[in-house]
KOLFI-901287 format. One line per 4 residues: number of its first residue (from 1); their letters; for each residue x, y, z of N, C-alpha, C, O, CB. Coordinates in Angstrom, 1 decimal, padded with zeros to 4 digits, always signed. Glycine has a CB too. Layout:
N
NUM) a) X/Y/Z/X/Y/Z/X/Y/Z/X/Y/Z/X/Y/Z | ...
REM end
This chain:
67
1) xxxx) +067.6/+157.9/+241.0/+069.0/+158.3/+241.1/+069.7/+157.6/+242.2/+069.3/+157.3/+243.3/+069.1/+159.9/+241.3 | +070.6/+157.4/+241.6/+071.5/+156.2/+242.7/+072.3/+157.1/+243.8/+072.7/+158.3/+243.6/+072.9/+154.9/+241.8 | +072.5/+156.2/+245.1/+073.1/+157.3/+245.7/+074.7/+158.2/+246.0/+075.1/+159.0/+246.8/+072.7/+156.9/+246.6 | +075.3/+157.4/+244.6/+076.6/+157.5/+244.1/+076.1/+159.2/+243.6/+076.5/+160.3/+244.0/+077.1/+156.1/+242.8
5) xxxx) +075.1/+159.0/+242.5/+075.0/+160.0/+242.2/+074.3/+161.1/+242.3/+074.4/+162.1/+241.6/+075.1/+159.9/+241.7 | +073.5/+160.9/+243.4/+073.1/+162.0/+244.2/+074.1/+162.7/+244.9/+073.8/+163.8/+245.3/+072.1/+161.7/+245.0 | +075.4/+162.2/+245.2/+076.6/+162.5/+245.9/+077.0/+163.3/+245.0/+077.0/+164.6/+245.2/+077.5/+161.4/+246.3 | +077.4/+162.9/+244.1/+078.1/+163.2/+242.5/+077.4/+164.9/+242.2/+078.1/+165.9/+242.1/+077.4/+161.7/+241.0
9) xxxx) +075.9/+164.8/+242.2/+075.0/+165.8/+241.8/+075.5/+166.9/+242.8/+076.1/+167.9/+242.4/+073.4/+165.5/+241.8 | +075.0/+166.7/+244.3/+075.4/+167.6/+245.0/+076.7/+168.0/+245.5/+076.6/+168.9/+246.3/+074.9/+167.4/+245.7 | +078.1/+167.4/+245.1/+079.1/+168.3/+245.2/+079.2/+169.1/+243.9/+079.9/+170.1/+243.9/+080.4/+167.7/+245.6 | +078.7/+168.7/+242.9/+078.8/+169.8/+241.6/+078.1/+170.5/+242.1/+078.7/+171.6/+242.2/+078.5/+169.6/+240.1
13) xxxx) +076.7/+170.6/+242.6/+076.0/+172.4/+242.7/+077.1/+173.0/+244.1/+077.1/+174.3/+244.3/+073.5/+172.4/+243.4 | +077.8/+172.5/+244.9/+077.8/+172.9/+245.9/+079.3/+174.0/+245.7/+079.9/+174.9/+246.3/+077.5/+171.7/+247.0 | +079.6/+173.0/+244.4/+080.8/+173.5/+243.7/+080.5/+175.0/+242.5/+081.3/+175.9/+242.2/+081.2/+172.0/+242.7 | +079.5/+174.8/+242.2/+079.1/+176.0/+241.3/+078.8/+177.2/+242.4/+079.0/+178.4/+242.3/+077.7/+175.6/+240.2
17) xxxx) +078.3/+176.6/+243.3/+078.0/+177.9/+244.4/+079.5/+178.8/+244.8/+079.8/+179.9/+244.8/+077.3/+177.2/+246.1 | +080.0/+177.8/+245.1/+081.3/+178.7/+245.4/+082.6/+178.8/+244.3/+083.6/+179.2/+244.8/+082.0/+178.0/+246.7 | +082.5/+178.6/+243.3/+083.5/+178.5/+242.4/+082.9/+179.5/+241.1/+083.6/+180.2/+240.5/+083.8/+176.8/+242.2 | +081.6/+179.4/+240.8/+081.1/+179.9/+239.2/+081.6/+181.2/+239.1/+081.4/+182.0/+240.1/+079.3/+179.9/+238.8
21) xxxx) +082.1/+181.5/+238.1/+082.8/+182.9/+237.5/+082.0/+183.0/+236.3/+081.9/+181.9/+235.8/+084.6/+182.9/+237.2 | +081.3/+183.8/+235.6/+081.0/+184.3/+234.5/+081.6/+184.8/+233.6/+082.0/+185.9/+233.8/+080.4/+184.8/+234.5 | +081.8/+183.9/+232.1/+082.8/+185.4/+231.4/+082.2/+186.5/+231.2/+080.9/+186.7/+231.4/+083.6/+185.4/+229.9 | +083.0/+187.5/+230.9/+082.3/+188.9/+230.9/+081.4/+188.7/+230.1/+080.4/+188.4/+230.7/+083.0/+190.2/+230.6
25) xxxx) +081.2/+188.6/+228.9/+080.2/+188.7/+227.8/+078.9/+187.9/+228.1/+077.9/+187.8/+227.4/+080.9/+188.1/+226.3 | +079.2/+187.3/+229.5/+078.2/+186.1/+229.9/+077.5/+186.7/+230.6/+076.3/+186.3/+230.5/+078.6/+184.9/+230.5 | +077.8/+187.5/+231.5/+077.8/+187.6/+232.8/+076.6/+188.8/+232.8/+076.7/+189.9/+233.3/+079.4/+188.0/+233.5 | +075.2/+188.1/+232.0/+073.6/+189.1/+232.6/+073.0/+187.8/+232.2/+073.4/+186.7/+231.7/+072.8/+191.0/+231.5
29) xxxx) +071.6/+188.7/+232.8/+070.5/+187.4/+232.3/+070.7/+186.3/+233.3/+071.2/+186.3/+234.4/+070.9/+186.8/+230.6 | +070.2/+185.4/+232.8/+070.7/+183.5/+233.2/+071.7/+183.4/+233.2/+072.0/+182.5/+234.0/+070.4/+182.4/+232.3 | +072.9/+184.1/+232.4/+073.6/+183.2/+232.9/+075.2/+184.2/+234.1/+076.3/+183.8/+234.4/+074.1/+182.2/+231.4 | +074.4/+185.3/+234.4/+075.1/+186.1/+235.7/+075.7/+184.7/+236.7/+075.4/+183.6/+236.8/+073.6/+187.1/+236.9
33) xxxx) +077.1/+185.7/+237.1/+077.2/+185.0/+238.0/+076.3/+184.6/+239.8/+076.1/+183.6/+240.5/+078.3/+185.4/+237.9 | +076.0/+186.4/+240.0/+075.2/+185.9/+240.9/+073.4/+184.8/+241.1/+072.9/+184.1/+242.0/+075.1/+187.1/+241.2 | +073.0/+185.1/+239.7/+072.3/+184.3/+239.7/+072.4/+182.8/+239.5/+071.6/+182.0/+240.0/+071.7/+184.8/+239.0 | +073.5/+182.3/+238.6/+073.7/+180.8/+238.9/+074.1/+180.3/+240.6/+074.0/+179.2/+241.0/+075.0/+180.5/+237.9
37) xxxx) +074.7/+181.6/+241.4/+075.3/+181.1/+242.3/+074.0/+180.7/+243.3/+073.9/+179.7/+244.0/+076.5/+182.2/+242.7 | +073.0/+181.9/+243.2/+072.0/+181.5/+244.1/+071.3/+180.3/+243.3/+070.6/+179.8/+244.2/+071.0/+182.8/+244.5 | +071.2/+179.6/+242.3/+070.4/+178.7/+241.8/+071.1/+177.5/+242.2/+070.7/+176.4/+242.4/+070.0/+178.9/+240.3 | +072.2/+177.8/+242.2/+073.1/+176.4/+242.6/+072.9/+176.1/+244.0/+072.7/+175.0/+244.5/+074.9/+176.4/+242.3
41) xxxx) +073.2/+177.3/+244.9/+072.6/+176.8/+246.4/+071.5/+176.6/+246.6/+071.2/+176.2/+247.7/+072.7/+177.6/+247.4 | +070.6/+176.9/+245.7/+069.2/+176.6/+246.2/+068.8/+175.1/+245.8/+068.0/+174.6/+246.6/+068.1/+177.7/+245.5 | +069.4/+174.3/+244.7/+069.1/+173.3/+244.1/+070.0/+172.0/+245.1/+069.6/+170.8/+245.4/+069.5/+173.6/+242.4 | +071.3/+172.8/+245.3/+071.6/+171.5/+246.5/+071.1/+171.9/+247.7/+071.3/+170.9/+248.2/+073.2/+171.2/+246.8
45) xxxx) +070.6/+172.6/+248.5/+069.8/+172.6/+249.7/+068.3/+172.0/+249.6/+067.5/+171.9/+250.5/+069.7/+173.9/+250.2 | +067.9/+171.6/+248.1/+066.7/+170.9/+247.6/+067.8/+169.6/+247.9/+067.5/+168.9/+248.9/+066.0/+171.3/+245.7 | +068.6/+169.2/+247.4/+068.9/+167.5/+247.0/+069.3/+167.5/+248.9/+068.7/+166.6/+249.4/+070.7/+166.9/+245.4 | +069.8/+167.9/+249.4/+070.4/+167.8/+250.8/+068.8/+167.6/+251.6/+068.8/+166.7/+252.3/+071.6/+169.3/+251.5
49) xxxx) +067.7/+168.2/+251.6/+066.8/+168.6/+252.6/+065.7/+167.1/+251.5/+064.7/+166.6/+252.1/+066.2/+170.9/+252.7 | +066.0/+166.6/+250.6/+065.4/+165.0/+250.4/+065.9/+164.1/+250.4/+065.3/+163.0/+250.1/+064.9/+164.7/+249.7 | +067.3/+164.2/+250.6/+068.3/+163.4/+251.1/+069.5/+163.5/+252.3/+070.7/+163.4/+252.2/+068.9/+163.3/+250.0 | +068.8/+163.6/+253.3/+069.8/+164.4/+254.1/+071.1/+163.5/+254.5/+072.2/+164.0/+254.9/+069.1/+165.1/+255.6
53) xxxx) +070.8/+161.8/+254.4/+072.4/+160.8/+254.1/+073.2/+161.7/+253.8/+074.1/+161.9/+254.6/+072.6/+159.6/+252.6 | +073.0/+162.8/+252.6/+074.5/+163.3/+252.0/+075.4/+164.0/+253.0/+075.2/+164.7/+253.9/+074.4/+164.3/+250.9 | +076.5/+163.6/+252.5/+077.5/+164.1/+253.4/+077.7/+165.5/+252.6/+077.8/+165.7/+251.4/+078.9/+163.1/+253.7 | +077.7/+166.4/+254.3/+078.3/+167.9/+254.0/+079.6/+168.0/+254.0/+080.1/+168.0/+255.1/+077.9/+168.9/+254.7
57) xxxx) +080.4/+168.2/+252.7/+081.7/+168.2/+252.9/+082.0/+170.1/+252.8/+081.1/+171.0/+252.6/+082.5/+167.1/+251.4 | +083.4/+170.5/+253.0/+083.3/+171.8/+252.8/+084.0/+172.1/+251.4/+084.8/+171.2/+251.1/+083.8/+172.7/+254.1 | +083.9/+173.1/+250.7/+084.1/+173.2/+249.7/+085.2/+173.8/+249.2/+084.9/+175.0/+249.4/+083.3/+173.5/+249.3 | +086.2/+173.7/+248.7/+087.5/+174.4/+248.6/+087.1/+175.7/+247.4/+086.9/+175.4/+246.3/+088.8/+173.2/+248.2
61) xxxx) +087.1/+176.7/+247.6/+087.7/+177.9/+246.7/+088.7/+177.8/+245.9/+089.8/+177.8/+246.4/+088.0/+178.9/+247.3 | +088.3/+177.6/+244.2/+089.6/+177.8/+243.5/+090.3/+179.4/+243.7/+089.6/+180.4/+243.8/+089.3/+177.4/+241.8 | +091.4/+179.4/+243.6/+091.8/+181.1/+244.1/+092.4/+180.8/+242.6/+092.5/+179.7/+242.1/+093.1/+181.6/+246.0 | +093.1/+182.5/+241.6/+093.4/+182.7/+240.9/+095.0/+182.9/+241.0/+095.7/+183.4/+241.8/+092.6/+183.4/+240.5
65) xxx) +095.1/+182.1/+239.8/+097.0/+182.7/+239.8/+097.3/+183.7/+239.8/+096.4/+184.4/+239.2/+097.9/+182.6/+238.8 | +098.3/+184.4/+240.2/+098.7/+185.6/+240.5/+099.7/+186.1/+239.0/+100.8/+186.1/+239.6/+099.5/+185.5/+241.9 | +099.9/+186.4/+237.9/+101.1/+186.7/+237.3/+101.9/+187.8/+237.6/+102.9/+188.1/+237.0/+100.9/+186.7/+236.1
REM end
């Protein structure tokens, strides 16, 4: 894995950590939101702790529209 995209890899999990919403009908089992959220932090603190080069950027929260 090149190091473009080990970059690439780890702001998407770091992005699913703080961003993943489940739809309702989704939301047991595998594919819960709390459970993706802990699998996604756990998988980029795996790519960060064998690549620690990566830069820790901080992660913005999408917030929801208000209607």
């Amino acid at each position: 894995m090149t190091k473009t995209n080990r970059e690439i890899a780890y702001a998407h999990f770091r992005d699913l950590e703080a961003n993943y919403t489940a739809l309702p009908h989704l939301d047991k089992g595998l594919t819960a939101t709390a459970f993706m959220k802990k699998k996604a932090k756990k998988i980029a603190d795996a790519l960060l702790k064998r690549n620690p080069e990566l830069e820790v950027k901080p992660v913005e929260t999408k917030s929801k529209k208000e209607k």
